[in-house]
Legacy VTK file of the C-alpha trace (Angstrom):
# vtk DataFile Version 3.0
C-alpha trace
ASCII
DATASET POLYDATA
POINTS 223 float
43.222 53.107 -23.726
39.953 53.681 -24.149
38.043 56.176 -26.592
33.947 57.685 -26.582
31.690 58.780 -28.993
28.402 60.702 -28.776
27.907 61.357 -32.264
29.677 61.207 -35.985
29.783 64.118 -38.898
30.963 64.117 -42.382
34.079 65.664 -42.799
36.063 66.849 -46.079
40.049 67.216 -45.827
41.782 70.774 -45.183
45.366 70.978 -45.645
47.634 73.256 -44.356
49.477 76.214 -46.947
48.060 76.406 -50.248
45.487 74.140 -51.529
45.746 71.864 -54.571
43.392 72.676 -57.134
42.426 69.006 -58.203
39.868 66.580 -56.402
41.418 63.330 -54.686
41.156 60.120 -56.135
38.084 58.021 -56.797
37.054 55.238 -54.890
36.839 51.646 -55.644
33.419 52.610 -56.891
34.683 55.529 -58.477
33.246 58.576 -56.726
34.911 61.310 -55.108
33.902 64.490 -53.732
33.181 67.263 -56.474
31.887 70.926 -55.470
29.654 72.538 -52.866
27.882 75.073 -54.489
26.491 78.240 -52.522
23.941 81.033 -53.617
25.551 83.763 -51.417
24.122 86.970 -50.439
27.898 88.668 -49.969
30.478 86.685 -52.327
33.482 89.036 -51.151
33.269 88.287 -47.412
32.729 84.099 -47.766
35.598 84.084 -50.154
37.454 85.906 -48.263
36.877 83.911 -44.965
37.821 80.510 -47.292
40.589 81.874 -48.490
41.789 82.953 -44.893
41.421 79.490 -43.796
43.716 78.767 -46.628
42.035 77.868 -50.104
42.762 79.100 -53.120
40.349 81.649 -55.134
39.652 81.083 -58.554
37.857 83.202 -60.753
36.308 81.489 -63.749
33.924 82.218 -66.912
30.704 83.648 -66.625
31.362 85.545 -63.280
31.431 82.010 -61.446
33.418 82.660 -57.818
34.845 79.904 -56.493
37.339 78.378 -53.556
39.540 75.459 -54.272
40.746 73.382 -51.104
42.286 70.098 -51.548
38.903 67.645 -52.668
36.464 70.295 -52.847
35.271 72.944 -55.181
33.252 75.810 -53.307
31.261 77.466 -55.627
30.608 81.078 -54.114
27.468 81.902 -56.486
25.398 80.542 -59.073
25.155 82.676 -62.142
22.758 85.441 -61.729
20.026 83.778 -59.249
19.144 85.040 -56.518
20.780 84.848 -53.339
19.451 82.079 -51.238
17.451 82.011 -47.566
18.356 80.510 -44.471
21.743 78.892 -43.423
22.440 75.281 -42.240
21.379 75.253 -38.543
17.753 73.709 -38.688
18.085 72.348 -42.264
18.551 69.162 -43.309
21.978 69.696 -43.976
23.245 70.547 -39.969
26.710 71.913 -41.004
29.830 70.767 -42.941
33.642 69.986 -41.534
36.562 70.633 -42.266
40.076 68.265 -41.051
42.955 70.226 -39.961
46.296 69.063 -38.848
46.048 71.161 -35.793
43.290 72.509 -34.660
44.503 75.510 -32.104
47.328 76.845 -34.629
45.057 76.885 -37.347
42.527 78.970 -35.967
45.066 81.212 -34.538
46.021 81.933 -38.144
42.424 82.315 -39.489
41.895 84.721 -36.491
45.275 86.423 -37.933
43.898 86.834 -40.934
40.458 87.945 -39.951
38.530 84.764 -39.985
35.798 85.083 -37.215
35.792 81.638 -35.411
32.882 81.091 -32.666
33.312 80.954 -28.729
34.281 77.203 -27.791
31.322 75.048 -27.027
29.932 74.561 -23.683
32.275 71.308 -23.003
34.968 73.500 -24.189
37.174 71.439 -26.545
40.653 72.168 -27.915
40.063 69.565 -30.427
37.161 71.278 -32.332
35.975 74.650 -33.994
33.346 76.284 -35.623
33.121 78.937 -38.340
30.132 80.644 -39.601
29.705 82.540 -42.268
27.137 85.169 -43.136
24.850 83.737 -44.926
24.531 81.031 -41.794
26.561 78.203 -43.409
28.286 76.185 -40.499
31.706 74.216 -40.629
32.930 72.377 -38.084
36.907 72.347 -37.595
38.235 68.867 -36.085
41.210 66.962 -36.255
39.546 63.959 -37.586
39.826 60.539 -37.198
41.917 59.913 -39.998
44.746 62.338 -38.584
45.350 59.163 -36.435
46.169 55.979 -38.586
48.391 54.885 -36.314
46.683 54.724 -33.145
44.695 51.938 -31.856
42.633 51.003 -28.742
41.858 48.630 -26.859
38.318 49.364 -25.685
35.744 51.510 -27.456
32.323 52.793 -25.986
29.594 54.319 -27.918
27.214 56.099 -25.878
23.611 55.476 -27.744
22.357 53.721 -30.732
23.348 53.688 -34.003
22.041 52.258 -37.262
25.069 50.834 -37.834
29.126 51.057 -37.172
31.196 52.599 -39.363
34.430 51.081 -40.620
36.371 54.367 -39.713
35.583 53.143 -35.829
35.916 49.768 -35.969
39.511 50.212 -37.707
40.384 51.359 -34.721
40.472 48.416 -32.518
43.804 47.060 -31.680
43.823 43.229 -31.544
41.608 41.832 -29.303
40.474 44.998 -28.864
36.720 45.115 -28.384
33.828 47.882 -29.518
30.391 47.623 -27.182
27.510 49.961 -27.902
24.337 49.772 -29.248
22.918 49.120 -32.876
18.729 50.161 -34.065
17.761 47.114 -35.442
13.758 46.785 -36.260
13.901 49.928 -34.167
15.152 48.628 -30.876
18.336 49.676 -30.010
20.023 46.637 -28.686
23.715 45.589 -27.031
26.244 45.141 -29.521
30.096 43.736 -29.097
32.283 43.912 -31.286
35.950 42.221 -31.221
39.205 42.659 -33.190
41.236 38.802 -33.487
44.396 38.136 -33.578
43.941 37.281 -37.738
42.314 41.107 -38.070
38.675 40.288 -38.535
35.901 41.226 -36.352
33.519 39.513 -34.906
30.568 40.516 -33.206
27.982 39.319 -31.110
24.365 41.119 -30.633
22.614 41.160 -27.027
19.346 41.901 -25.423
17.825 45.076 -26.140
18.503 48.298 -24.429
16.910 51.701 -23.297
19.016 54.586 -24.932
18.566 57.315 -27.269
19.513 57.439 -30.994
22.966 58.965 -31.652
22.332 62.385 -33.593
24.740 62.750 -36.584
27.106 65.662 -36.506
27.179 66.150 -33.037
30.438 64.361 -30.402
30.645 65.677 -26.971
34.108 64.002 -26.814
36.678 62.006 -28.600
LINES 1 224
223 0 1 2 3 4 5 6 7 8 9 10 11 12 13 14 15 16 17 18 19 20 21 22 23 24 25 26 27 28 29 30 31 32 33 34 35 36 37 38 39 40 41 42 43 44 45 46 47 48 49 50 51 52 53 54 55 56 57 58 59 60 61 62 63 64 65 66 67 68 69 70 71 72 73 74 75 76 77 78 79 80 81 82 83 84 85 86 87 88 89 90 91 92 93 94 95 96 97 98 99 100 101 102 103 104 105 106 107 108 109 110 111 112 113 114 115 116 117 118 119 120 121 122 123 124 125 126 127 128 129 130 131 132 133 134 135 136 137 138 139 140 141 142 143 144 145 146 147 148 149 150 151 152 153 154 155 156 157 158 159 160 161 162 163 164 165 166 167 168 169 170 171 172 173 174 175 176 177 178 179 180 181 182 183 184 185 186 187 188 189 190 191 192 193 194 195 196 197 198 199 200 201 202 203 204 205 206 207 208 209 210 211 212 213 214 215 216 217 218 219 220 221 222
């Protein structure tokens, strides 16, 4: 079996029913996601569109509006300043994602419940949604990686060149499966293999250099 990647986003966890109003655990280094906070120009139509794509409103002192889903706070406004300019396309922050445990029957309830989801992409996907919501915030809808802890594979391509791999791909290699792609290093993109052995380590062996582009974050034509 073999599995492609064009790209990688960041991705917080969205569980189905109601959502659990604490964060998840720390870390080893003890982080964990806290809060997004938003400066919204219309607080009633984002909350309700998180709320119809199941999180849990809060109301809390001082006029704060916020939206709990399971590891993340969304703050809806920020006291009494201003409402803020420009959404996520073209800023540094591209858009943010959501994991779902099925992507088609969950945006067949949002719809239900008056969420507006976008028209499929161009390489029309059943694995992969978008929401937007007025003020021009952008969250992706995927089933994630981590949906799939128990499969494994034994070849993986990446298709262009990456600063480095992450674990979350390289877990995926079944024994002696093997990764080959591309890593930037001194900013030449050269070959890269990558091997799972029979012990579980990896091993990995770099090659001559190559002629590809850079892999642009957020963005996987197919997975």
């Amino acid at each position: 079996m073999k599995i492609r990647f064009a790209g990688l986003c960041l991705v917080s966890t969205l569980a189905t029913g109601v959502a659990v109003a604490q964060p998840l655990p720390f870390n080893e280094a003890g982080v964990t996601m806290g809060h997004w906070h938003f400066v919204s120009h219309d607080v009633d139509t984002n909350r309700k569109i998180f709320v119809g794509m199941g999180g849990q409103a809060l109301s809390r002192p001082g006029g704060a509006e916020s939206v709990r889903f399971p590891g993340v706070l969304i703050n809806l406004n920020f006291g009494k300043a201003p409402p803020g300019k420009g959404g996520t396309i073209g800023s540094v922050v591209n858009h943010v994602g959501f994991i779902v445990n099925n992507v088609q029957e969950q945006v067949a309830k949002w719809k239900a419940a008056g969420v507006a989801v976008l028209p499929p992409p161009a390489f029309n996907r059943n694995d992969q949604a978008f929401v937007e919501t007025p003020d021009g915030v952008r969250i992706e809808i995927g089933d994630g990686l981590s949906q799939r802890p128990r499969e494994r594979f034994e070849r993986i391509v990446l298709n262009g060149a990456a600063v480095a791999i992450p674990d979350a791909i390289t877990s995926l290699l079944a024994p002696g499966g093997r990764l080959v792609g591309a890593l930037t290093i001194d900013g030449i993109p050269r070959l890269v293999r990558i091997g799972r052995l029979a012990d579980g380590s990896l091993s990995q062996d770099v090659g001559p250099s190559l002629r590809l582009s850079p892999l642009t974050p957020g963005v996987a034509m197919s997975l």
